[in-house]
Each structure stands twice: as structure tokens, then as C-alpha cells.
VEXKEDREN-731427 format. One line per 4 residues: number of its first residue (from 1); for each residue x, y, z of C-alpha. Coordinates in nm, 2 decimals, decimal comma, always signed. Example, Ala and Ser with C-alpha at 12.3 -4.5 7.8 and 13.67 -1.06 7.14 Angstrom:
<pts>
1) +1,23:-0,45:+0,78 ~ +1,37:-0,11:+0,71
</pts>
This chain:
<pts>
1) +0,00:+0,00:+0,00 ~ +0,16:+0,33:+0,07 ~ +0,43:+0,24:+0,29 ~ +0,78:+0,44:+0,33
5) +0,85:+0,18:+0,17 ~ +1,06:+0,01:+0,03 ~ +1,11:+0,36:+0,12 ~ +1,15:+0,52:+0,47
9) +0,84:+0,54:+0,62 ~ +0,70:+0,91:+0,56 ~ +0,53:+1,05:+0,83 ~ +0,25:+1,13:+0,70
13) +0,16:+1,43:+0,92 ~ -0,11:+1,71:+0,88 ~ -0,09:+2,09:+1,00 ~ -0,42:+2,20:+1,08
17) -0,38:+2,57:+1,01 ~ -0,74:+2,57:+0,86 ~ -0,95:+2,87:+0,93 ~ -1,14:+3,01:+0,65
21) -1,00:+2,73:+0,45 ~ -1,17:+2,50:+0,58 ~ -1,40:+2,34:+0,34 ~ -1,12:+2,37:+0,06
25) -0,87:+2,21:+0,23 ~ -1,11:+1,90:+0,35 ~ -1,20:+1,88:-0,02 ~ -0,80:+1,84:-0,12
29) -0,76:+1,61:+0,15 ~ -1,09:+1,37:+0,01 ~ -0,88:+1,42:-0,30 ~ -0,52:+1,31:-0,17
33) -0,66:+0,99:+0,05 ~ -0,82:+0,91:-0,29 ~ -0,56:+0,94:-0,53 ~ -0,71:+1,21:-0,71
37) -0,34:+1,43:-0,68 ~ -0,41:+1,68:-0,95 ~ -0,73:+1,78:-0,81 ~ -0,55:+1,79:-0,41
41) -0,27:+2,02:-0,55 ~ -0,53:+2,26:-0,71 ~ -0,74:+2,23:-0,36 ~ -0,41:+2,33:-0,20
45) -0,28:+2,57:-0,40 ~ -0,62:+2,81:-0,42 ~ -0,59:+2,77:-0,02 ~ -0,23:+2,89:+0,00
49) -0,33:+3,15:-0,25 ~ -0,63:+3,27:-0,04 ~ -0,40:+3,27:+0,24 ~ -0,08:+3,25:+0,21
53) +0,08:+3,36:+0,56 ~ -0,05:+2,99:+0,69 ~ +0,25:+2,76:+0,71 ~ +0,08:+2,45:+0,74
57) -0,11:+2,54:+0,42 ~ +0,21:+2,51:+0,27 ~ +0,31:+2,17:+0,40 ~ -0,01:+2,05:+0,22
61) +0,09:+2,15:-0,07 ~ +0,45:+2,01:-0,08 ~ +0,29:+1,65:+0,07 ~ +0,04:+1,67:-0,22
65) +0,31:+1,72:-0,51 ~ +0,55:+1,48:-0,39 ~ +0,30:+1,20:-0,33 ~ +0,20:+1,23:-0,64
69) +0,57:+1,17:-0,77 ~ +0,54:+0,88:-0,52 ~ +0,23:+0,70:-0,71 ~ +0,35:+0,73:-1,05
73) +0,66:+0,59:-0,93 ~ +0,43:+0,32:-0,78 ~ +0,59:+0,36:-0,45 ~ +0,29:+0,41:-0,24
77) +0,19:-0,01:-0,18 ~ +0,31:-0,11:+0,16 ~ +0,46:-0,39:-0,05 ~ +0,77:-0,18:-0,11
81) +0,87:-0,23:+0,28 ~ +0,95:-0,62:+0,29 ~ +1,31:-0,67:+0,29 ~ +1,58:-0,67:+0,57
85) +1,65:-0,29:+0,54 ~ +1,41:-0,14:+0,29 ~ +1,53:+0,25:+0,41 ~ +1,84:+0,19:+0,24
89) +1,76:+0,01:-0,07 ~ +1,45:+0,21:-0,18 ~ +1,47:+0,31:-0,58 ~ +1,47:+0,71:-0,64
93) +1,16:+0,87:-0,71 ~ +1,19:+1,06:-1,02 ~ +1,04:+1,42:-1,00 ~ +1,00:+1,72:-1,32
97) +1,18:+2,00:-1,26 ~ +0,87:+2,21:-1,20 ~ +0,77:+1,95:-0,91 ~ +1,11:+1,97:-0,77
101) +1,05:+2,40:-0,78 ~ +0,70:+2,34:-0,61 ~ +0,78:+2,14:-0,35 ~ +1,11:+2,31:-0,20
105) +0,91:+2,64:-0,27 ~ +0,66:+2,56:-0,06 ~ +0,84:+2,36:+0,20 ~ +1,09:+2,69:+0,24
109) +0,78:+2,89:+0,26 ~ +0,64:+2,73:+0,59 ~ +0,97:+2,68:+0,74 ~ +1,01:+3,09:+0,70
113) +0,67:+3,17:+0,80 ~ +0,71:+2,90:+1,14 ~ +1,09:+3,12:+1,19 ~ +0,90:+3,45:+1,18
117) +0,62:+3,34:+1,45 ~ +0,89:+3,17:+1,64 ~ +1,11:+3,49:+1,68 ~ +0,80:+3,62:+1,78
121) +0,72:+3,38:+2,07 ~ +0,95:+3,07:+2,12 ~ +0,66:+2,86:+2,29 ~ +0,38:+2,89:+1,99
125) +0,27:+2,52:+1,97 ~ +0,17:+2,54:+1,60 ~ +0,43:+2,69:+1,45 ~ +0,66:+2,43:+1,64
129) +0,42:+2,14:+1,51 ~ +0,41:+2,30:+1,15 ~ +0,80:+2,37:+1,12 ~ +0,88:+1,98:+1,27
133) +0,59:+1,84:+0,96 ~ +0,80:+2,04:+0,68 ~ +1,11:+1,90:+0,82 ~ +0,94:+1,57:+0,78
137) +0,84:+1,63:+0,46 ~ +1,18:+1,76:+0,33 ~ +1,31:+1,42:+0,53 ~ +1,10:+1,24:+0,26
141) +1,18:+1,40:+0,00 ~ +1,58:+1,43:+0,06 ~ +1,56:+1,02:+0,12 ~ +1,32:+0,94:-0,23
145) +1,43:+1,23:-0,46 ~ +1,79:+1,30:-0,38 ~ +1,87:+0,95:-0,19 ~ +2,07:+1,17:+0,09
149) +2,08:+0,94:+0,35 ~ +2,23:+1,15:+0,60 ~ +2,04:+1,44:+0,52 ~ +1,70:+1,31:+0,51
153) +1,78:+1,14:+0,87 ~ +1,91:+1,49:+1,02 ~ +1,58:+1,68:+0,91 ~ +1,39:+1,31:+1,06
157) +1,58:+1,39:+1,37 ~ +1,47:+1,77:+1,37 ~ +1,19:+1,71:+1,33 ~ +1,12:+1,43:+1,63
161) +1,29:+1,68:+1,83 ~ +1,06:+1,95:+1,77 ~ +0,74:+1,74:+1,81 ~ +0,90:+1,62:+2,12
165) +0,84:+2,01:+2,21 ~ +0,51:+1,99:+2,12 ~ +0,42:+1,68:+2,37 ~ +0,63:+1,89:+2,66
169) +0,43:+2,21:+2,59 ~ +0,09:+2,02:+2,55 ~ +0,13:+1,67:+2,68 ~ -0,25:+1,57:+2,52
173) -0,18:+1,65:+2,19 ~ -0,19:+1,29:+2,09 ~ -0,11:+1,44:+1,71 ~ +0,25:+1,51:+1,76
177) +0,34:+1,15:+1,83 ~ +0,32:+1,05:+1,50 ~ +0,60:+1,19:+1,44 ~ +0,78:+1,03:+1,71
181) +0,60:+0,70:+1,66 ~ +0,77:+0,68:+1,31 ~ +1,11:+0,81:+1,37 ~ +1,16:+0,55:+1,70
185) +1,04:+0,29:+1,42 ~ +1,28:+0,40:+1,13 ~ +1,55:+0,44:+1,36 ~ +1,55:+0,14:+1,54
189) +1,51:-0,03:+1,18 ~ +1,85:+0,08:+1,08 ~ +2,17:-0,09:+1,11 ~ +2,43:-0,01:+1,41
193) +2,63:+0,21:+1,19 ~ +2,38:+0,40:+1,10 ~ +2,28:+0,47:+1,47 ~ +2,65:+0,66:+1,54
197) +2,55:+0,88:+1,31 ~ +2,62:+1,23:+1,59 ~ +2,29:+1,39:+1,51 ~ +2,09:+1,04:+1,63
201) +2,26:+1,07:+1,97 ~ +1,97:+1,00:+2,23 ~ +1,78:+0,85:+1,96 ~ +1,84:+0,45:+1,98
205) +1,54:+0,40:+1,81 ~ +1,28:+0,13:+1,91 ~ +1,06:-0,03:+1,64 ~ +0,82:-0,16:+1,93
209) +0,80:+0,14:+2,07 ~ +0,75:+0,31:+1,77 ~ +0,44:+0,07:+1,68 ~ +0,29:+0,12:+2,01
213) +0,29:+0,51:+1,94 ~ +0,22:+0,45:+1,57 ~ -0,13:+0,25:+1,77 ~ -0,20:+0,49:+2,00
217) -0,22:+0,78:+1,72 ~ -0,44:+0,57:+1,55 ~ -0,69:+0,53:+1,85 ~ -0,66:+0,83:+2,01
221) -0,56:+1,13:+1,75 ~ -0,74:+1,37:+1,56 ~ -0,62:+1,53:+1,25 ~ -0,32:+1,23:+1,21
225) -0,57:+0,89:+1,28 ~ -0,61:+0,83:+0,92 ~ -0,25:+0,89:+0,85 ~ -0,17:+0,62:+1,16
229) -0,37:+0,40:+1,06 ~ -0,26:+0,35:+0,69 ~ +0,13:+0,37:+0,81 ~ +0,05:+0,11:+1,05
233) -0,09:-0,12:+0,76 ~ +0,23:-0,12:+0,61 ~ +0,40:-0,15:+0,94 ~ +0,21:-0,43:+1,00
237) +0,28:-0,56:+0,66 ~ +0,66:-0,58:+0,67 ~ +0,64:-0,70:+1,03 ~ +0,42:-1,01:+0,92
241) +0,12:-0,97:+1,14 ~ -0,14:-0,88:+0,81 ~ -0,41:-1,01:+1,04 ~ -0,40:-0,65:+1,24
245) -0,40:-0,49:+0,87 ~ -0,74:-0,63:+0,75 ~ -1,00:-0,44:+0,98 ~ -0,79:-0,14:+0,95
249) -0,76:-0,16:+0,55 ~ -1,15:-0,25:+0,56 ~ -1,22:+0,07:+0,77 ~ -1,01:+0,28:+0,51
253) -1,19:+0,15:+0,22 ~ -1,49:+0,28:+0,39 ~ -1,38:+0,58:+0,40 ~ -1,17:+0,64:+0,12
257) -1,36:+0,45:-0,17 ~ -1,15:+0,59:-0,48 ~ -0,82:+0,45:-0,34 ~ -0,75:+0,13:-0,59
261) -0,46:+0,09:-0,36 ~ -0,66:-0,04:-0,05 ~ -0,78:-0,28:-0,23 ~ -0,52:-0,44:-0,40
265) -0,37:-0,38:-0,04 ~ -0,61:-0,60:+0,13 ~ -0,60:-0,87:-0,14 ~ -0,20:-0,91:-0,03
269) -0,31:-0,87:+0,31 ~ -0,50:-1,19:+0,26 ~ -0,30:-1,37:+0,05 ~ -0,01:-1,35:+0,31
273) -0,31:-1,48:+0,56 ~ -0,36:-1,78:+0,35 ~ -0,71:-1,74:+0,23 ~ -0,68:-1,77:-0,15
277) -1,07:-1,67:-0,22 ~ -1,03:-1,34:+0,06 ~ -0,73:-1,23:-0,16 ~ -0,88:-1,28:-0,46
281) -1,23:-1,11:-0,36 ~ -1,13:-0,74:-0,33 ~ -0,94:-0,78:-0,69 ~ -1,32:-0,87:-0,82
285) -1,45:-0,64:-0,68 ~ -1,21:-0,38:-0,83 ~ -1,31:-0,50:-1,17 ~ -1,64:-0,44:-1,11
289) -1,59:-0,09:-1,03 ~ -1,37:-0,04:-1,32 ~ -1,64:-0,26:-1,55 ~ -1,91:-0,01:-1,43
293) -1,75:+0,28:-1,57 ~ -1,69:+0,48:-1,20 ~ -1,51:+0,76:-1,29 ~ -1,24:+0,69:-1,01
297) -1,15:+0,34:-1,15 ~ -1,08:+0,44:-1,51 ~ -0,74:+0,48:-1,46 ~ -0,67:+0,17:-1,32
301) -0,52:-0,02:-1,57 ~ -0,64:-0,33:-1,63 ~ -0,24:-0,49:-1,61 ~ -0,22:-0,33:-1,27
305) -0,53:-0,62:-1,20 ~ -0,40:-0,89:-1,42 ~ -0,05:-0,85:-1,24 ~ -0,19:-0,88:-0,87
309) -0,41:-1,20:-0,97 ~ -0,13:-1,37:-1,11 ~ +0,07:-1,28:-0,85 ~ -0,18:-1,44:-0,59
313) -0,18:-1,73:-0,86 ~ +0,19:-1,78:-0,84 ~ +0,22:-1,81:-0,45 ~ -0,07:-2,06:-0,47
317) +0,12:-2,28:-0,73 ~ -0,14:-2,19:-1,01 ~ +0,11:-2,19:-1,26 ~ -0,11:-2,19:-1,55
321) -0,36:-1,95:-1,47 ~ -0,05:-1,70:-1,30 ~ +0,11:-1,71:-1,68 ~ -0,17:-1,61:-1,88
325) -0,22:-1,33:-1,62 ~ +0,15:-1,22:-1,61 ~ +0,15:-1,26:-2,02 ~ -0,13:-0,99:-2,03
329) +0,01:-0,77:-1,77 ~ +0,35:-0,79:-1,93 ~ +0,24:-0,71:-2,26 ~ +0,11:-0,37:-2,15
333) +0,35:-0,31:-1,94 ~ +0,38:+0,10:-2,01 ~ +0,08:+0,11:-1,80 ~ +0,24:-0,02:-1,47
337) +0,41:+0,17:-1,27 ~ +0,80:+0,07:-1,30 ~ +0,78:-0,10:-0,93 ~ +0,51:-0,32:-1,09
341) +0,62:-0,34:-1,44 ~ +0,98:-0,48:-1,32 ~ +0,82:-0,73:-1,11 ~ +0,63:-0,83:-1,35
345) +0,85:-0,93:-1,60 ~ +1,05:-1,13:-1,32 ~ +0,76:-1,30:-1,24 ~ +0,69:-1,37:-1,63
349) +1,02:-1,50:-1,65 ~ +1,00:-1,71:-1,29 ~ +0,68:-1,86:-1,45 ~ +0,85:-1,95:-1,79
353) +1,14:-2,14:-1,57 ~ +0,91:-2,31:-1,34 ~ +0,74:-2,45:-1,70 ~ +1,09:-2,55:-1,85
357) +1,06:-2,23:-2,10 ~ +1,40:-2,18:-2,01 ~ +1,50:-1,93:-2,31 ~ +1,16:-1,75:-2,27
361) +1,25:-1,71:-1,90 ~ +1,53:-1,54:-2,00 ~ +1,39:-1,29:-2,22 ~ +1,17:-1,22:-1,90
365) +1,46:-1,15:-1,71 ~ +1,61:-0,93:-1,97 ~ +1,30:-0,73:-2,03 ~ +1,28:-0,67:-1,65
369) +1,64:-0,56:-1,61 ~ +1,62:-0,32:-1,90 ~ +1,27:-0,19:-1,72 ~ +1,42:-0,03:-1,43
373) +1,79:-0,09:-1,37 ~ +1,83:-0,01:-1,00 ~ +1,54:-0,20:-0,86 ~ +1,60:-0,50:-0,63
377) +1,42:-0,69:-0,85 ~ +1,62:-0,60:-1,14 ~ +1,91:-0,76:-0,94 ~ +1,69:-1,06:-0,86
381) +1,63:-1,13:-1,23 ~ +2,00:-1,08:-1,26 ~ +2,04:-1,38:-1,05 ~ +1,87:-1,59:-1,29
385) +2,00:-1,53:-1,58 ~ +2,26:-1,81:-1,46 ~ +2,08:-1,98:-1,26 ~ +1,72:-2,08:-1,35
389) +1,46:-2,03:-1,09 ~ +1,33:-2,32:-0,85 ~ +1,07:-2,28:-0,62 ~ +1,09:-2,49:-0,28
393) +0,95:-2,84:-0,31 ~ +1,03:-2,88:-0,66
</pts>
């Protein structure tokens, strides 16, 4: 789903500066959880333009464009986190230049703004709140866009420190742990090196801690409940218990009908339960939708469908039917995403091996290489080009 995955785990953190802007910034927000990022950026930027003194309007805007980098990118399925140390292995996100302009525009904005009112008085909760969420987001975007490490985890670390103001100034804002939820859980996901780093001194990091927070934001918070709840899906995910993600993925969908990703995110969710006919049933359902003509499901490409069926096919040993699915998903494959459309073509070629297609196997392999270079799956195709793929038990 959308994980930090296998990126680092963005905090996905609102600033509630809404005032007057109320009923346009809830519109972009239906928009973001939805998918629907052109229309959330519009949302955003008439707000900012309305008023644009509000540095948490600002933040919205900057989360909005760079999510929407994330999607196409197809880095938004909690899928991305599995791996031993995802943080460090996740593919760059590839931005435009005028994405690149609009984000670090407006993230420089609210940081300038939250300065100003800080000069002004030190102890102002929400300019504190608002200048630790554009550290997070420039955290995100230094790790995905830029693949700083070090920089992305020194504005992480900024900002934990700062919402760790916010609890000491106003110990019930629930909100602000977020923040510290996800940084105790990237941290203490990192190797030991990475943990000498001199700006995560007094930050060990604790991934059981950081789940406990990660649960309590999602019970107890107000503006962030949402955004806990869908981190902790992917949390969840990459920490095998997908039996905590169902109901939570089923209350999303509720909520958030448009989001194609839920369901495909619930389908794994079942599939790594072992219920082949639970998986398969939100993946229906989706072609329903997209059968019926709603306007949300359009762009859902039908490959995006055939892939996560045949992948639910090929962890169930249906060989045959996971083939045909791959074949079709393969042969439109500049409609997936490049996450997708590399795994794909490993699968294809995993598929042709397991059948004896050895030399079609290869061409899989080849095509999935060529598809996106730097992905781990790339390197797993690599693998086979010598050695042909066996699954256990055969």
C-alpha cells in the first residue's frame, strides 16, 4: 500500500492551520486519501493563494506534489517495505523540474513563516508542530528524490525533536506522536552504523516502541488517525502480522472508496493470511468498479489487475492460470508503474522457468532488467540469468 516503503516510512503528518480554509482544504484532502493528486494540488494551491501567511497550508501542498511523484513511481503499496533494510535500498523517485520548484518552494515557505512566529514567541505550539511536519516532509523527500541518506535522517531527527516540544508544551496532543511513533520505528530499523550517526545521539530507536505510538495515534488522534492507521498497515505488513492490517484496510476503504490501492492492499493482506478466495475477492470487486464505468476506476489499468491476480496465482502454485495473467500484464506493461512493471517481467520469466521455458525465462529477465535498472528486482532477475529459478518443493 503506501508504505515508506521500500522507502522510509514518511510521516505522514497534517498541520491543521485551517480557518477560513476550511472546506477547501477538506476537499483536497478527500482528494489526496483518494488518489485524485491533481485535483488535491489545485485544492491546496487556491488555499495557500487565499492565504498564504499559513504555514501549514504550505506543508499540504508540498505533501500533495510529492506524493503524487510517489504513485506514479508506484511507491505508495506497503509492499515496497518487505526486505531486511528497505530505508536503504528504496529506488529514487523521479520528479519534473517544475515538481522539484513546487515542492522546495513551498516547504521553504512554511519553514520561513514558522521562523518568523517563532522569533516572535519561542513557545507557539503550532508553529513548532508546523516547522517539525516540513522537516518531515523535506526528510522524505531528501531520502526518495535525492537518496541523501544523511540528510533526510538529520531533518527526521529535527523534526522528532521538535514534536517532542510539542508533547512537553501540550502533553494531550496525541497528534504530535506521530511523528515520534515513526522516527523510534525508522530508527531502530537501521543498522548499528547508521545509529553513530552524531545527530541520532539520544535517539536509539525502538521499532516496538514506535508501533505502540504509531497504535496509540491511530486510536486516540485527531487530525493524524487516518494517516496512523494506513502507516500502520504497512508497518504491519513488513512486520508479518497482516491479520492487524485487515480491519484497518477495511475501515479505510470505507472511508476512502476511490483508493484502488486499498484494495489491492487487502487482497495481499489476505494472500499472506492464506485465504486464497479473501485475496482474490477485493481484486473482483475492483473489476467491477472499473467494468461499471466509475469515474475513479478508469485509470486503473487493467495490467495493474492482471499482475496482482497472477501474482496471488503464483504463491498458490497456479502456474497456468498465473502465466496467462503475467503474459497480459507484461504485454502492456507501459501502464504499470516501473515497481510493478519490473516485477512483473520477473515474475513472467520465474513462471517461464518453473514451466521449463527456459529461453523464454530469460527474455523475461532481460526485459525486466532493461525496465528499471536499479530495482532490487532488477538484481533478482539478474540472478537468474545463470541460474534458472526453483521454487521450494520442486
Amino acid at each position: 500500500m503506501w508504505g515508506l516503503l521500500r522507502r522510509i516510512l514518511p510521516a505522514l503528518v497534517l498541520c491543521g492551520f485551517l480557518g477560513a480554509q476550511e472546506a477547501v482544504v477538506a476537499r483536497g484532502f478527500e482528494h489526496f486519501y483518494n488518489l485524485e493528486y491533481d485535483q488535491a494540488i489545485a485544492a491546496f494551491s487556491q488555499a495557500v493563494a487565499h492565504d498564504p501567511d499559513q504555514p501549514g497550508l504550505h506543508n499540504h501542498l508540498a505533501q500533495a506534489v510529492l506524493y503524487r511523484a510517489m504513485f506514479r513511481s508506484g511507491a505508495l503499496e506497503s509492499e515496497l517495505v518487505t526486505g531486511n533494510n528497505p530505508f536503504l535500498r528504496r529506488p529514487k523517485v523521479e520528479v519534473t523540474p517544475e515538481e522539484d520548484r513546487r515542492f522546495h518552494q513551498a516547504v521553504d515557505q512554511s519553514m520561513e513563516l514558522c521562523q518568523a512566529r517563532l522569533k516572535q514567541s519561542p513557545r507557539d505550539i503550532r508553529a513548532i508542530y508546523a516547522l517539525g511536519v516540513a522537516h518531515g516532509w523535506r526528510a522524505n523527500y531528501t531520502f526518495l528524490v535525492r537518496k541523501a541518506w544523511r540528510d533526510a535522517l538529520r531533518d527526521a531527527t529535527t523534526a522528532r525533536k521538535l514534536h517532542n516540544q510539542v508533547g512537553e508544551l501540550d502533553p494531550s496532543n496525541i497528534d504530535a506522536r506521530l511523528m515520534q511513533g515513526v522516527h523510534d520505528y525508522v530508527v531502530g530499523s537501521l543498522p548499528w552504523f547508521w545509529k553513530m550517526l552524531g545527530f541520532l545521539i539520544g535517539f536509539r530507536g525502538d521499532k516496538e516502541q514506535g508501533l505502540r505510538t504509531l497504535e496509540s495515534v491511530a486510536q486516540k488522534g485527531v487530525i493524524n488517525r487516518d494517516d496512523a492507521r494506513i502507516l500502520l498497515c504497512a508497518v504491519y505488513r513488513r512486520e508479518r502480522q497482516p491479520q492487524k492490517a485487515v480491519p484497518l484496510l477495511e475501515e479505510l476503504i470505507q472511508r476512502f472508496p476511490r483508493n484502488y490501492l486499498l484494495y489491492l492492499e487487502l487482497a495481499q493482506m489476505h494472500a499472506d493470511l492464506g485465504d486464497k478466495a479473501k485475496a482474490l475477492a477485493p481484486l473482483q470487486r475492483l473489476k467491477e468498479l472499473k467494468n461499471s464505468g466509475a469515474p475513479a476506476f478508469r485509470k486503473l489499468p487493467w495490467e495493474r489487475l492482471w499482475y496482482a491476480e497472477g501474482n496471488i496465482q503464483f504463491w498458490y502454485r497456479e502456474f497456468d492460470g498465473a502465466l496467462e495473467n503475467m503474459k497480459k500484464a507484461t504485454a502492456g506493461a507501459g501502464e504499470l508503474d516501473l515497481n510493478t512493471g519490473v516485477l512483473a517481467w520477473m515474475r513472467l520469466g520465474q513462471l517461464h522457468d518453473l514451466k521449463g521455458q527456459r529461453q523464454q525465462a530469460v527474455e523475461a529477465y532481460r526485459r525486466a532488467i532493461a525496465c528499471a535498472p536499479a530495482a532490487e528486482a532488477a538484481a533478482e532477475a539478474r540472478r537468474y540469468l545463470n541460474s534458472p529459478y526453483r521454487r521450494a518443493g520442486q
